[in-house]
C-alpha positions in Angstrom: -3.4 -7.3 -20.6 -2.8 -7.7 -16.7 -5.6 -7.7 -14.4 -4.0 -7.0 -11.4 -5.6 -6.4 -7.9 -3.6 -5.9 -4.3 -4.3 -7.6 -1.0 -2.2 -6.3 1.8 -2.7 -9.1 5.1 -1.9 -7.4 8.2 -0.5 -10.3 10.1 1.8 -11.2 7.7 2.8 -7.0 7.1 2.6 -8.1 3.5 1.1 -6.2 0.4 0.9 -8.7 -2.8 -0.1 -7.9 -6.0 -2.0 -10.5 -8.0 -2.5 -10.6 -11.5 -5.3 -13.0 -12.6 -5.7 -14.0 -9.1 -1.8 -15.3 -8.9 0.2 -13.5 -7.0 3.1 -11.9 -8.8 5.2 -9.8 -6.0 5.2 -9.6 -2.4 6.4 -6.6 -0.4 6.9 -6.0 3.2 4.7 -2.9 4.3 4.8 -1.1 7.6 1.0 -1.1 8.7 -0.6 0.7 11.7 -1.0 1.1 14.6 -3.1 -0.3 17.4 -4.6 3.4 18.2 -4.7 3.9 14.3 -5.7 0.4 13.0 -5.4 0.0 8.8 -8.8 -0.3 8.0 -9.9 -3.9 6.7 -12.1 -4.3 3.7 -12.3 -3.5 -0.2 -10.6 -0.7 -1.8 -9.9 1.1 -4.6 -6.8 3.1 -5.7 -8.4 6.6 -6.9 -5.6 8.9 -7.0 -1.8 8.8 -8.0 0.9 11.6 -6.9 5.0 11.2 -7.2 6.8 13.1 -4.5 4.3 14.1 -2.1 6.8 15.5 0.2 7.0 14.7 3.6 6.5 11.3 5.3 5.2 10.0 2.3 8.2 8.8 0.6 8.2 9.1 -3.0 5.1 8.1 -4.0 1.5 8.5 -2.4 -1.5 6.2 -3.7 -4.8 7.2 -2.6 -7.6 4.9 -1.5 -11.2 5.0 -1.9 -11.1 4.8 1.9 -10.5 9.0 2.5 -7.5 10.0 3.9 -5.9 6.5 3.6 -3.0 4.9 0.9 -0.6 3.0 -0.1 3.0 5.0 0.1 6.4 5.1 0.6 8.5 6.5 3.9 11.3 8.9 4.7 11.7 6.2 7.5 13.2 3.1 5.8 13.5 1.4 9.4 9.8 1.1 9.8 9.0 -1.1 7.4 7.5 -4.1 8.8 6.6 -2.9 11.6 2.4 -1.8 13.5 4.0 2.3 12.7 1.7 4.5 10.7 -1.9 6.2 11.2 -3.4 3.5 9.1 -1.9 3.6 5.8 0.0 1.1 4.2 3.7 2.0 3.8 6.4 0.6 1.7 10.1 1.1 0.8 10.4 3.7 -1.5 11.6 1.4 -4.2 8.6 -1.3 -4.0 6.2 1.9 -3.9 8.0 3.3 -7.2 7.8 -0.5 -9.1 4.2 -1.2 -7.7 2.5 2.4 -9.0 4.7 2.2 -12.2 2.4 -1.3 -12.6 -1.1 -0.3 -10.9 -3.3 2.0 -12.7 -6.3 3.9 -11.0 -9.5 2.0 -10.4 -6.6 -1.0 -9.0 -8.7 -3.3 -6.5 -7.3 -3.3 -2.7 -8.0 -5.6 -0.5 -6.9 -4.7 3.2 -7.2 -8.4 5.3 -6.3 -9.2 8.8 
């Protein structure tokens, strides 16, 4: 069984998911802002939802940190780049692969 946890490092705009402490995949993420820094430290993914509409792409995972996730964008061009409010945002397809493997309860780490 998989024992996956996430670290997403800011400077590299990166989000990697580990299994077993190797990582597995690597995804570029669009991060935030310097007004509406992501917020560093430990996390956990406590909520799921497919197609929350809006600027959240097809698919919104929630943090432990309210108000914050892990989600896709309706603005493909961002990736990669200091864009969001805080939240960690991915192309739609790396959002749709990572949630179809990350259950609920999921570490996150958030690292400069």
């Amino acid at each position: 069984m998989p024992n996956y946890r996430i670290i997403v490092d800011l400077s590299q705009r990166m989000l990697y998911l580990l299994d077993n402490d190797v990582v597995t995949r690597g995804f570029p993420v669009g991060i935030g802002k310097m007004l509406s820094v992501s917020p560093v430290g430990e996390y956990t993914i406590i909520n799921k939802q497919p197609n929350p509409g809006g600027p959240f792409g097809a698919f919104w995972m929630g943090l432990s940190k309210p108000h914050y996730g892990i989600h896709g964008t309706n603005d493909p061009a961002s990736i990669g780049h200091m864009v969001s409010h805080g939240c960690i945002r991915m192309y739609n397809a790396d959002v749709l692969a990572l949630a179809a493997l990350v259950p609920i309860g999921t570490r996150v780490t958030i690292r400069e």
